[in-house]
PAVO-295373 format. One line per field, with one value per atom (N, C-alpha, C, O): residue in three letters; x, y, z. Coordinates in steps of 0.2 Angstrom, whole numbers. Atoms other than C-alpha are relative to their C-alpha. Layout:
<atoms>
r = c(Ala  ...)
x = c(X  ...)
y = c(Y  ...)
z = c(Z  ...)
</atoms>
This chain:
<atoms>
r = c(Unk  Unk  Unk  Unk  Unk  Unk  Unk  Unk  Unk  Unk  Unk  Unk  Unk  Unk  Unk  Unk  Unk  Unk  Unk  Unk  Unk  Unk  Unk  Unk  Unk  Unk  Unk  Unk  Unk  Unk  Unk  Unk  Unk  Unk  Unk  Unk  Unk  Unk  Unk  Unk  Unk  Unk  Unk  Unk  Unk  Unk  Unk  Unk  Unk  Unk  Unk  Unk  Unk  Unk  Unk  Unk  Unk  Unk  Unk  Unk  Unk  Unk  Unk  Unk  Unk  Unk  Unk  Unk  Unk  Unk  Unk  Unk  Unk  Unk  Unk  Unk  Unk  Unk  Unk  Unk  Unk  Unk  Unk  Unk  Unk  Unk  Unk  Unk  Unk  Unk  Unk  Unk  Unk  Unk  Unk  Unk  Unk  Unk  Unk  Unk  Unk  Unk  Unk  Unk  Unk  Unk  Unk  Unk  Unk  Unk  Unk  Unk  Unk  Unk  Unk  Unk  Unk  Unk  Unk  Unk  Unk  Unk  Unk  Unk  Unk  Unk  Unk  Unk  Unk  Unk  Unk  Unk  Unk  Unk  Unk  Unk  Unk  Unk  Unk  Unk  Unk  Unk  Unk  Unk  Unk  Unk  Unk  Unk  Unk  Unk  Unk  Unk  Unk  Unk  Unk  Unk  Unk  Unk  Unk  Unk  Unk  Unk  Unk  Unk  Unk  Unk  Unk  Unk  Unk  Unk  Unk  Unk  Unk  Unk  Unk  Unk  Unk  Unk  Unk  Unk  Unk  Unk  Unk  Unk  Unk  Unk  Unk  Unk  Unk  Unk  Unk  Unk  Unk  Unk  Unk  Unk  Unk  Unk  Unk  Unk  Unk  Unk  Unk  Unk  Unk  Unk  Unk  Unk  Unk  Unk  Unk  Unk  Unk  Unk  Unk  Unk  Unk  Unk  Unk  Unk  Unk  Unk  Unk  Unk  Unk  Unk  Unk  Unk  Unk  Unk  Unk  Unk  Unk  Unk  Unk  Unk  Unk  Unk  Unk  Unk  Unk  Unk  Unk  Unk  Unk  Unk  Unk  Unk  Unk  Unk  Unk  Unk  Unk  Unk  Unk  Unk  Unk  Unk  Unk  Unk  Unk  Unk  Unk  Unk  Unk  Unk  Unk  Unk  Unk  Unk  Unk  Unk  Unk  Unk  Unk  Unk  Unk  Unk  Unk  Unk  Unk  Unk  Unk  Unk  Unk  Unk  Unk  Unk  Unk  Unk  Unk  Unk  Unk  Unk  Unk  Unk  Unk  Unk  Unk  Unk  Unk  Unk  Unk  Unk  Unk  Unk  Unk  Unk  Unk  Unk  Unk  Unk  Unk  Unk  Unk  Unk  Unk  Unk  Unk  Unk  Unk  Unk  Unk  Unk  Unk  Unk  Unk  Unk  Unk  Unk  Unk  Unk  Unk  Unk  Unk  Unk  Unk  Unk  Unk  Unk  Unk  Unk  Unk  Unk  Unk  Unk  Unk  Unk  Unk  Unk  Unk  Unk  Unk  Unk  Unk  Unk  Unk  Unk  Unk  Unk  Unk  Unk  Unk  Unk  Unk  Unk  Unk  Unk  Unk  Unk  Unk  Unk  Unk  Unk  Unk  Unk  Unk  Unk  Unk  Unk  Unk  Unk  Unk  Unk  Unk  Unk  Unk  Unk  Unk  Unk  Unk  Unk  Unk  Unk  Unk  Unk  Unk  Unk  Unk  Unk  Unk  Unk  Unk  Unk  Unk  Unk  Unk  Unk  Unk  Unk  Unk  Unk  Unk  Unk  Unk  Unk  Unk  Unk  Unk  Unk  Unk  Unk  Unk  Unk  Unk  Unk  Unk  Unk  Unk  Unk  Unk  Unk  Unk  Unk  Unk  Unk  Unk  Unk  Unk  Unk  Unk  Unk  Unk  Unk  Unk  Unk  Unk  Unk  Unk  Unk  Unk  Unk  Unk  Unk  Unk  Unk  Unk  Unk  Unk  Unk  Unk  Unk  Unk  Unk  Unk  Unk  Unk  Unk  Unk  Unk  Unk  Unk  Unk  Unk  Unk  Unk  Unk  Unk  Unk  Unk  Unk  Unk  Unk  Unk  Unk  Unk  Unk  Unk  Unk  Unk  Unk  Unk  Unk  Unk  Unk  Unk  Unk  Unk  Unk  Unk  Unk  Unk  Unk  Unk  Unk  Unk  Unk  Unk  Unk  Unk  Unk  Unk  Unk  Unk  Unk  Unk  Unk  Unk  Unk  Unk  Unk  Unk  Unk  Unk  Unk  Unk  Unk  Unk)
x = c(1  17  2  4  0  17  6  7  -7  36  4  9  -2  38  0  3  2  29  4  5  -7  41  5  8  -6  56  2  8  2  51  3  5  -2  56  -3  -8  4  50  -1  -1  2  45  -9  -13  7  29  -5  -10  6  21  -3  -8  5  18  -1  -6  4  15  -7  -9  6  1  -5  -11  4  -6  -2  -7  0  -6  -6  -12  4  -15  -6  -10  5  -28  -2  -7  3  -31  -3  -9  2  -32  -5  -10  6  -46  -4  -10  5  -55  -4  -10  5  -58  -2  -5  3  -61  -7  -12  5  -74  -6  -12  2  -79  -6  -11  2  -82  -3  -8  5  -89  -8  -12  4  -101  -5  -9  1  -104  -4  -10  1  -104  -5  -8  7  -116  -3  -6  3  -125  -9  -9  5  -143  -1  -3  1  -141  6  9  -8  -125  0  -6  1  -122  11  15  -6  -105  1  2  -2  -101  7  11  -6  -85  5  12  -1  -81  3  8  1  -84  6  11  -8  -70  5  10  -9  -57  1  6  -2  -59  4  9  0  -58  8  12  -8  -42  5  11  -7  -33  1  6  -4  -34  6  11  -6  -22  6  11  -6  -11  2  8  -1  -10  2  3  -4  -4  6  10  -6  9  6  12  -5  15  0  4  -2  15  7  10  -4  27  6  11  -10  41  0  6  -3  39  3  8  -4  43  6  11  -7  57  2  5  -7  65  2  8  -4  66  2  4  -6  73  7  13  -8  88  2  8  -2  89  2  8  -2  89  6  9  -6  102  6  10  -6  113  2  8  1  111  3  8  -3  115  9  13  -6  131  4  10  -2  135  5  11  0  135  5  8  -4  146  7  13  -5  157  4  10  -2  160  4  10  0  160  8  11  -6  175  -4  -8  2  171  -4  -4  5  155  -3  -2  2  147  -6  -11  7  136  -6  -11  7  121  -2  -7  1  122  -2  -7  2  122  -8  -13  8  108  -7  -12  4  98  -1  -6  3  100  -3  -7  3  96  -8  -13  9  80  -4  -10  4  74  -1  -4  -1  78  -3  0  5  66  -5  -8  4  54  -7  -12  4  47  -3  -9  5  46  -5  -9  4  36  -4  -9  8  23  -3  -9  -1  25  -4  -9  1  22  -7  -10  6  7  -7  -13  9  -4  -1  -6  4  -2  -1  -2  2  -5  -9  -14  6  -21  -6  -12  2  -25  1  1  0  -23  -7  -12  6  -36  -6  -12  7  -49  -1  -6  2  -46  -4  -9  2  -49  -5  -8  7  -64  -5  -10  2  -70  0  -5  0  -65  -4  -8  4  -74  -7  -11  6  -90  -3  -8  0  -88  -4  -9  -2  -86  -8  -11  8  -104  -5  -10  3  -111  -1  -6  -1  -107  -1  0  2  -112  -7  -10  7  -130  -3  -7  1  -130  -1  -4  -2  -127  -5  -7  6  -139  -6  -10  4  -152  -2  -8  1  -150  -1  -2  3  -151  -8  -11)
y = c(-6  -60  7  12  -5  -48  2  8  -1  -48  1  4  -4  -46  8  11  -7  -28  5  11  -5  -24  0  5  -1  -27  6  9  -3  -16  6  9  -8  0  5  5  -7  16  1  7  0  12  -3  -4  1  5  4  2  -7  22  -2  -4  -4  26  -6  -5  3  10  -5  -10  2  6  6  5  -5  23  -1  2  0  19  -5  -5  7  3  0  -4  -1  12  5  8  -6  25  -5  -6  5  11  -1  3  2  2  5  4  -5  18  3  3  0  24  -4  -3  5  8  -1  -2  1  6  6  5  -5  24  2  6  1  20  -4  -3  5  3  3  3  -5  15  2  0  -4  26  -5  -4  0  15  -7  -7  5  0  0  -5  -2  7  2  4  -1  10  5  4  -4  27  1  7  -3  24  3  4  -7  37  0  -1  0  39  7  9  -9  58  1  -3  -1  66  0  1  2  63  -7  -10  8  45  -2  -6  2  44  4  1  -4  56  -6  -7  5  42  -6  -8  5  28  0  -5  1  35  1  0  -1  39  -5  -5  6  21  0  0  4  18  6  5  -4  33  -1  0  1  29  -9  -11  8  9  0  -3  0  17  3  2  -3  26  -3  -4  5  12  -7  -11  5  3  3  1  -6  19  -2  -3  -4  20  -9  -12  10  -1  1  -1  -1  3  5  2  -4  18  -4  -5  8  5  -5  -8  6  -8  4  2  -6  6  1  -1  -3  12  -5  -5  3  -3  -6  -9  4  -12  5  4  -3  3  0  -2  3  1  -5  -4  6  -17  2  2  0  -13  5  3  -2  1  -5  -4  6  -13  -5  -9  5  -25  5  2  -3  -12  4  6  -2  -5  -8  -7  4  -24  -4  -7  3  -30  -6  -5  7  -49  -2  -3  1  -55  -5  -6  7  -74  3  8  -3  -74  1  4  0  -79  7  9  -7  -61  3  7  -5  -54  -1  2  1  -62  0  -2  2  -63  10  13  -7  -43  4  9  -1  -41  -2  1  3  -52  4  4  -5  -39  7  11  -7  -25  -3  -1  1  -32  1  5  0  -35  5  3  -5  -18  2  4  -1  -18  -6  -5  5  -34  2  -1  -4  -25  5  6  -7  -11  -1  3  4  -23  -2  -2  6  -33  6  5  -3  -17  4  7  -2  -9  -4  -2  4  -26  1  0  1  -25  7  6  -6  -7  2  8  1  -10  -3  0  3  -23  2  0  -3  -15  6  6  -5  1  -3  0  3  -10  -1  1  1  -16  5  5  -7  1  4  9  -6  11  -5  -1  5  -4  1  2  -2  0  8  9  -5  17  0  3  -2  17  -3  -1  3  6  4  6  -6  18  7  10  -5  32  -2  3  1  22  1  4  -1  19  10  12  -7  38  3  8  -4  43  -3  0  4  28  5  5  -2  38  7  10  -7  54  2  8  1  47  2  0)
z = c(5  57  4  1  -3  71  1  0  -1  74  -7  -8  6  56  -2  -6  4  56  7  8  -5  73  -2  1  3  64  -5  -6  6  52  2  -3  -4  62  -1  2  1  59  -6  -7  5  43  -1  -6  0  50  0  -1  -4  54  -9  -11  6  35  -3  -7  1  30  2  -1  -5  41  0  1  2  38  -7  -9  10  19  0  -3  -2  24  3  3  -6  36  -6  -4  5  20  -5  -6  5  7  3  2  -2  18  2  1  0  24  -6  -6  6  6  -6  -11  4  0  4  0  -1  12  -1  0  2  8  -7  -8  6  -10  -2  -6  -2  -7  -1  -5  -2  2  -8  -11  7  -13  -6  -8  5  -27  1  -4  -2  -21  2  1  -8  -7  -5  -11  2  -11  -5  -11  7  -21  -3  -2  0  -29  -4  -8  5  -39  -1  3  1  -50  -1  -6  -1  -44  0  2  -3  -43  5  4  -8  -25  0  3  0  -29  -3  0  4  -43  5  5  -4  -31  6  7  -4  -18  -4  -2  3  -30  -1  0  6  -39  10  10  -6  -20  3  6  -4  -15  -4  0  2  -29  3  0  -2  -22  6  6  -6  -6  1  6  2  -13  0  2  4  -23  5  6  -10  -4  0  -4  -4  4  -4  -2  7  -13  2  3  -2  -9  5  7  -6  7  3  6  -2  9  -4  -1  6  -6  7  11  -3  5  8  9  -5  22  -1  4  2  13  -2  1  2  6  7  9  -6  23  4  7  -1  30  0  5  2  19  4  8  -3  23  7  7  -6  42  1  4  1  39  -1  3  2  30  3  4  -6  42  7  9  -8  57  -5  0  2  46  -1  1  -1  43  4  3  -6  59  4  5  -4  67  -4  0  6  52  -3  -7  1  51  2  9  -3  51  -3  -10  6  46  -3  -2  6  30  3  1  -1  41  3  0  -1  49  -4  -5  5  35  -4  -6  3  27  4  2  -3  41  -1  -2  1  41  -6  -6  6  24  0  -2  2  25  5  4  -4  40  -2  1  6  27  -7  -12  5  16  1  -3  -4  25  -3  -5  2  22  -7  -9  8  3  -1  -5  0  5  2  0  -3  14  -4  -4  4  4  -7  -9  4  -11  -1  -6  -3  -3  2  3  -2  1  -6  -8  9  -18  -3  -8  3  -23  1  -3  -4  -12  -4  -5  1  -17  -8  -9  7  -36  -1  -3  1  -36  3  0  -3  -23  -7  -10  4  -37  -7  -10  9  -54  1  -3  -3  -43  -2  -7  0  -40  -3  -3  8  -55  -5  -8  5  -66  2  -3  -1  -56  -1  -3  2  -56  -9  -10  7  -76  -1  -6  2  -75  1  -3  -3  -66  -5  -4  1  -76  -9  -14  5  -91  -1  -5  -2  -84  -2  -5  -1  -81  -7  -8  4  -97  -8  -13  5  -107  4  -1  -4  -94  -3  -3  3  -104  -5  -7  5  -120  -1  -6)
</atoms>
């Protein structure tokens, strides 16, 4: 796995920040909305709703290193003339790579949201039967 995310090139940076943002305000909101006095305030929703923004980064920024990367690839095929297909598919699958990460942490960061907006919305249901 680890040699999958050096492959990756310099498209690690932001999607490993996006990854270290999802899990920060996931644990942040966790915090908030379970935690002894959870409380469904507007801080709580601005956290909630940036995992899924910081998923949907991580979805481009995996899509714009696979583009760059196929180009790369086809650069080097075209520079070099004649190249066996395994090269080529082997360069493609390494220029993939990145939307499959890309992919795998706004999958992650959809479902931590649906989690966390669904309790929220409980939350703020409670809240609202309370002032009945």
């Amino acid at each position: 796995m680890m040699a999958l995310f050096v492959d990756m090139g310099f498209i690690r940076w932001p999607l490993t920040f996006s990854l270290m943002a999802v899990i920060g305000l996931g644990l942040m909101s966790v915090a908030t909305l379970f935690g002894r006095n959870a409380a469904a305030g507007l801080v709580a929703k601005t956290w909630v709703d940036a995992i899924l923004f910081w998923g949907g980064f991580a979805a481009i920024s995996g899509l714009l290193g696979s583009i760059i990367g196929v180009i790369i690839a086809f650069q080097s095929i075209e520079a070099a003339g004649e190249v066996s297909a395994t090269l080529v598919a082997g360069g493609i699958k390494v220029a993939l790579i990145s939307s499959a990460m890309g992919v795998l942490i706004l999958g992650f960061a959809a479902v931590l949201w649906f989690t966390l907006q669904f309790r929220w919305r409980v939350l703020q249901a409670d809240e609202m039967e309370g002032q009945l």
